[in-house]
N, C-alpha and C positions, 0 to 999 in steps of 0.2 A: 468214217473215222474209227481207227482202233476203240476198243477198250482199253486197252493200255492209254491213251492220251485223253481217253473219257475221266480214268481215274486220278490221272496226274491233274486234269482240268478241276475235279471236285477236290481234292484236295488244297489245292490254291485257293479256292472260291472258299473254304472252308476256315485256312488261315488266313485269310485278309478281314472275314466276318468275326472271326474272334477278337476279343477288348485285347486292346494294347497291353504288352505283356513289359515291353521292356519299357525305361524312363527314356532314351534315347526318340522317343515319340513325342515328348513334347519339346524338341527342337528341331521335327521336321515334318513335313508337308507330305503329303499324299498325293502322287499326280498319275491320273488314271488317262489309259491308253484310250482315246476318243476310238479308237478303229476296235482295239480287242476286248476293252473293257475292263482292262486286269491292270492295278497298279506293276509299272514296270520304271518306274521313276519317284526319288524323292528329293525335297526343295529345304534345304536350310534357310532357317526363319532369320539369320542371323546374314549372313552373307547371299544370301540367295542362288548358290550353288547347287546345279543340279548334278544329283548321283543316281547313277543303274543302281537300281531295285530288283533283287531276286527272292521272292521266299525261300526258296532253298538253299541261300548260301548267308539267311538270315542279318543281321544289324552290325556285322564286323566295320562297313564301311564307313558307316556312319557315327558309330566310336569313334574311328580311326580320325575323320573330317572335325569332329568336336573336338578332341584334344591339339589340333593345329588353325583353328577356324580364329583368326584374329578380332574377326568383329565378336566375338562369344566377349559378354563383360567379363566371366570367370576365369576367361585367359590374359587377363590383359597382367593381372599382376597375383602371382600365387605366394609374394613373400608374406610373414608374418608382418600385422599391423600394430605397432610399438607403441607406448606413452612416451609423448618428449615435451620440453620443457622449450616455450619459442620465449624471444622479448621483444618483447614493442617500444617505440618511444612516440610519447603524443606530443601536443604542438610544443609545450615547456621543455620538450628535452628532458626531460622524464622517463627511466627504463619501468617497466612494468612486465611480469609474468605470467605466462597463461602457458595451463597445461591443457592439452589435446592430443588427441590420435594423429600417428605417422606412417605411412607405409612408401620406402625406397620407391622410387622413380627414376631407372635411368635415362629416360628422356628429358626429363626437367634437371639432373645434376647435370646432364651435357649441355646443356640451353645458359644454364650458368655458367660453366665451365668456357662457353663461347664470349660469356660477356665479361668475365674477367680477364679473358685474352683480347678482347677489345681494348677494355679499361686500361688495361696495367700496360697494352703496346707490347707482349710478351711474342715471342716465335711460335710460330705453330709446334716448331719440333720437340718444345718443352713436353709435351704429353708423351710423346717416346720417350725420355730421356728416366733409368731404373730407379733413383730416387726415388720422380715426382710418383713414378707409377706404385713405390711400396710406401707411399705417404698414401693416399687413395686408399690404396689398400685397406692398411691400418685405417682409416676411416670408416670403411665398409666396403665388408668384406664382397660384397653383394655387385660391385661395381665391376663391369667390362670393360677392359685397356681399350683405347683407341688409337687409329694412327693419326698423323699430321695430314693427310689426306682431305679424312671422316672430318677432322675440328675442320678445316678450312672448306669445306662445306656447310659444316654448321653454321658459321660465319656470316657465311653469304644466306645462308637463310634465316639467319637472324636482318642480316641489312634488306632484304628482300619483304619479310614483315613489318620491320617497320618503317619503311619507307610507303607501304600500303596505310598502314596506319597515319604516317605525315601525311600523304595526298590525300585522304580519305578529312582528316581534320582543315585543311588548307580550303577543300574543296566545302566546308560545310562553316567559315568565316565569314562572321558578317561586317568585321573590317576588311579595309588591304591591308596587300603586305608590302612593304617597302624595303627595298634590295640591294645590300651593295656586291661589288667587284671590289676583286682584288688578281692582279696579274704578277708575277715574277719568274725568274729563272733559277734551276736549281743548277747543282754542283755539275750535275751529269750534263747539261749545257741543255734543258727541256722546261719548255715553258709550261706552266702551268695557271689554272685560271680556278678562281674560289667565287661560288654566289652564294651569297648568304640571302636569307630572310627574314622580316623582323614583321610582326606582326603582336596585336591587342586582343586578347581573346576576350569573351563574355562578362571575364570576374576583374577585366581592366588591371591583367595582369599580362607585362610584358615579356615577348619569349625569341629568344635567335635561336637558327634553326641552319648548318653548312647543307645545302638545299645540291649542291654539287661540287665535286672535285676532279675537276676535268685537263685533259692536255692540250695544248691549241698549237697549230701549226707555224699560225704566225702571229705578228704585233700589229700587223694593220688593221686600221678600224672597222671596216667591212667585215674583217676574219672574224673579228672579236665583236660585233653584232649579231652577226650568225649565231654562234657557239651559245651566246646569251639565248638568241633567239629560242634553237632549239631545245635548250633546258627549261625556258618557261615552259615552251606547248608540252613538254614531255607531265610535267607537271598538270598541266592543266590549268595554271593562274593567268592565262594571257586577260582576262576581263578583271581582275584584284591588282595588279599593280599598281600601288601610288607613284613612288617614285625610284629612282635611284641613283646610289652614290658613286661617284667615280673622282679619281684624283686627275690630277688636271694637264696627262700627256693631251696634247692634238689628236692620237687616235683612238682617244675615247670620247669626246668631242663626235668624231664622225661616225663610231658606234653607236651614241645613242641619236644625230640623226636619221642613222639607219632603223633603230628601233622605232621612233615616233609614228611610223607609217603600220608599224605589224601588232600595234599594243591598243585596247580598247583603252582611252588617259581621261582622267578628268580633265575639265578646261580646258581641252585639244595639245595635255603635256604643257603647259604653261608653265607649269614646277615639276614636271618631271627630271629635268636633268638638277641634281644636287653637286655642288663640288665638297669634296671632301674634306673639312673646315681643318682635320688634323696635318694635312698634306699643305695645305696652303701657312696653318702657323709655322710647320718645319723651312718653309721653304722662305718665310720672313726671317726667321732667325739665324737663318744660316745665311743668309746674304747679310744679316749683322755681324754673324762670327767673322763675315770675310774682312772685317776691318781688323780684325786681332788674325789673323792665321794662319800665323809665322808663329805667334805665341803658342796656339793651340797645337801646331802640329809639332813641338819642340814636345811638349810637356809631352803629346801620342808617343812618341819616340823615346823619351825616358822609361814610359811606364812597359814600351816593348823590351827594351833593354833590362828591363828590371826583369822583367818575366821569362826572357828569353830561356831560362837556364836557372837549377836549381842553385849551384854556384853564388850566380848574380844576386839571386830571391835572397841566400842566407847572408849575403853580405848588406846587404839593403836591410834585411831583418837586425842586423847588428845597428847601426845607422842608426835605428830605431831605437833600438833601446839606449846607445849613448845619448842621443837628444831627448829621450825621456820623452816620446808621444803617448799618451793614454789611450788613443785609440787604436780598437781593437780588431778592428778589418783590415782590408787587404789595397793594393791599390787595383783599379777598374779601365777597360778598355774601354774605349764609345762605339757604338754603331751608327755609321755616317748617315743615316738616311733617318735617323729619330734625334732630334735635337736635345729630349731630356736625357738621352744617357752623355753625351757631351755634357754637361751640365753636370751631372753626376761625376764622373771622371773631374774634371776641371774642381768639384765640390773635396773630393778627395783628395786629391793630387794636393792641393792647400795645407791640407791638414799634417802632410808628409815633407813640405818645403823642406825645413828645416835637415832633413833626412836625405835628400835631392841634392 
């Protein structure tokens, strides 16, 4: 071996045995070459990231790894931490103040920002749009635009939590849960299928819960057994189901005989199948309206007439004020498949005879 590589050798041996010189050492590890002996590697204590180690081209890298190293706590957030003023309200509905330390989080304003776009049923494209973004702004200053994108990701990650959170609570009930259906068809000619869950939790406080909102290919009862099916297992309640509710087509009927064979029941489903008490009263009273419904559909046809056209409305509005009615609504359509808004309508339409 040269002298030349004798001395480069002492030399190394000589800064490795010297005390740590820079602070950059106490967020890294030492990992010494099992074959040479010579540290030629170091391990961030924070990410576990290993870096080439060179004495000679000393700790630039290792700076460099600290100021981008995510898991460092010191990186996570370097804004100033602010006093601000929160309010609470306790069970009386009472606001109350408490001051405490603040410091900006843009992942928690996005995490809201996802759940008032839940809430309020808003477009995702609203966060593009240069208002909403110089409203933000003006709030703080601190916050980074996003696009329609980014939020409908967040979205899905917010439903993705907490639907772990639903299963996670479902799966740890020491009641059942009891379930209704609900099937319809939208504008766009696609059928759709709703399973709700209702269950009692510990404090004998009761809670629904839209468990899924799914599309079904068809109306037959087998289809719509299945669909059921696999949204319980997906879930995991196939042993907590009590019972459930369905309105009284035939092929629900032979959906939930398809179900009684795939579901752990009490009593072997003895009361598993529930008929839908609201579906059954509509469907008494509307074979009583059939004794009037020629009257009732006179009166439907008025009140379309009246609405048809802004025209129609002000002259109907005159009507009104020459016969002196007090009251101060409007007249009302029914929806044929709920008996109380016929009721309603037919309650109003009365009130407007005279006007008629």
């Amino acid at each position: 071996m040269s002298s030349k590589n004798i001395d480069i050798e002492e030399n190394i041996s000589n800064v490795c045995a010297q005390p740590k010189q820079s602070n950059v050492w106490q967020h890294f590890e030492k990992i010494v070459n099992e074959t040479t002996g010579i540290v030629d590697r170091t391990k961030c204590l924070y990410c576990a990231k290993m870096l080439v180690f060179n004495v000679m081209n000393g700790t630039s890298s290792m700076h460099k790894h600290l100021s981008s190293c995510e898991k460092r706590l010191s990186n996570v957030d370097k804004s100033q931490t602010l006093i601000s003023t929160f309010k609470t309200t306790n069970k009386e509905r009472a606001e109350s103040s408490t001051i405490s330390t603040w410091r900006f989080n843009q992942e928690v304003s996005r995490q809201l920002l996802a759940e008032m776009i839940i809430i309020m049923e808003e477009h995702f494209r609203m966060v593009e749009q240069p208002p909403f973004r110089r409203f933000l702004s003006s709030l703080q200053p601190l916050w980074s635009d996003i696009s329609r994108n980014t939020l409908a990701r967040d979205v899905v990650k917010r439903f993705d939590s907490e639907k772990v959170l639903l299963k996670s609570k479902l799966h740890s009930l020491k009641s059942r849960i009891a379930l209704t259906i609900d099937i319809w068809t939208s504008i766009q000619n696609i059928s759709y299928l709703c399973l709700t869950g209702h269950y009692i939790d510990d404090n004998w406080v009761i809670h629904k819960r839209i468990l899924n909102f799914v599309p079904i290919s068809s109306h037959k009862g087998r289809e719509i057994g299945k669909v059921v099916e696999k949204c319980i297992f997906n879930w995991g309640i196939e042993d907590k189901v009590s019972t459930i509710t369905v309105d009284n087509a035939i092929a629900n009927d032979v959906a939930i005989a398809y179900l009684r064979g795939k579901l752990a029941l009490l009593l072997d489903g003895e009361f598993f199948h529930i008929r839908c008490t609201a579906h059954i009263m509509n469907l008494i009273v509307n074979d009583g309206f059939s004794e009037t419904k020629d009257c009732i559909s006179r009166i439907r046809n008025s009140i379309k007439y009246v609405r048809s056209s802004p025209t129609r409305a002000e002259t109907f509005q005159r009507c009104v004020k020459e016969e002196r009615i007090a009251y101060k609504g409007g007249v009302c359509l029914d929806v044929a498949t709920r008996w109380n808004s016929t009721y309603l309508m037919l309650d109003v339409a009365l009130k407007f005879r005279k006007a008629f």
